[in-house]
Structures are given as C-alpha cells and as structure tokens.
N, C-alpha and C positions, 0 to 999 in steps of 0.2 A: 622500600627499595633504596635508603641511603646508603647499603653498601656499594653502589656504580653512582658515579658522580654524574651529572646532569648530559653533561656530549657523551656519556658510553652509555647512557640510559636510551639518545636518540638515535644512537649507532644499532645497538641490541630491539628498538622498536623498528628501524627499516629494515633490520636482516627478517623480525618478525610476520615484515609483510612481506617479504619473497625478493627482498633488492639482494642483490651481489654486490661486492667490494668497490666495484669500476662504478655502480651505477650510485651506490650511495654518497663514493667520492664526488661525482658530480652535485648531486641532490644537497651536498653540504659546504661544496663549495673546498673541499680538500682533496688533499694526493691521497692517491690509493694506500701507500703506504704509512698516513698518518689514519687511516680506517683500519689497517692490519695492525696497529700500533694499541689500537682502543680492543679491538676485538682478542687480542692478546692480555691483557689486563681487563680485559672482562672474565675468558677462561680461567685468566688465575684467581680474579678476586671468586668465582665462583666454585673452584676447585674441580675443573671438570676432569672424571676420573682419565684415564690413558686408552682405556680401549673404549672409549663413547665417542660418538659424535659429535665433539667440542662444540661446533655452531647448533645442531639440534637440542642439546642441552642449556644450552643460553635460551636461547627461544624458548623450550618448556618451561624454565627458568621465570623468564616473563612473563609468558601467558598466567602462568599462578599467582600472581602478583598482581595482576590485574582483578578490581575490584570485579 
C-alpha cells in the first residue's frame, strides 16, 4: 500500500467503514475540503476509471489490500 501516503491511507480506511467527507473531517480533526483534497489524489494515484464509482473503487481498492 506505499502507493497512498500514510493520511490518504487513513482517509481511504474511514471512507472504508462507511464515514462521509463531514464526518471524517471531524474524526481527523480537518476541513472538509483538505479530506476532498486526499480523496482526490487518491482517485488519481489509483487511476479510477471515468465511468466507475471513484469512492467504491478506492474502497475495493483497499479492502484487497488488506492482509
């Protein structure tokens, strides 16, 4: 999992348990918009295709990853 750096790894495991934008902003102690900022550069570093579900793709993304 070294292709997401350690905070988009913790962004991509709260989206994985079911938090929204608002709610992981809080959970981290950041603006919503510095959580749209990770979740953005996580799409990309993962190359999520254009007609997919950008965030259900990350999530799938992780769950495989996990041991």
């Amino acid at each position: 999992m070294t292709l997401l750096r350690p905070a988009e790894l913790e962004v991509l495991k709260l989206m994985a348990e079911g938090w929204n934008d608002h709610a992981i902003a809080e959970r981290r102690v950041i603006t919503v918009r510095a959580v749209r900022n990770y979740t953005s550069g996580i799409y990309h570093k993962l190359q999520a295709k254009p007609d997919q579900d950008k965030r259900v793709a990350a999530i799938l993304w992780y769950l495989k990853q996990k041991p």
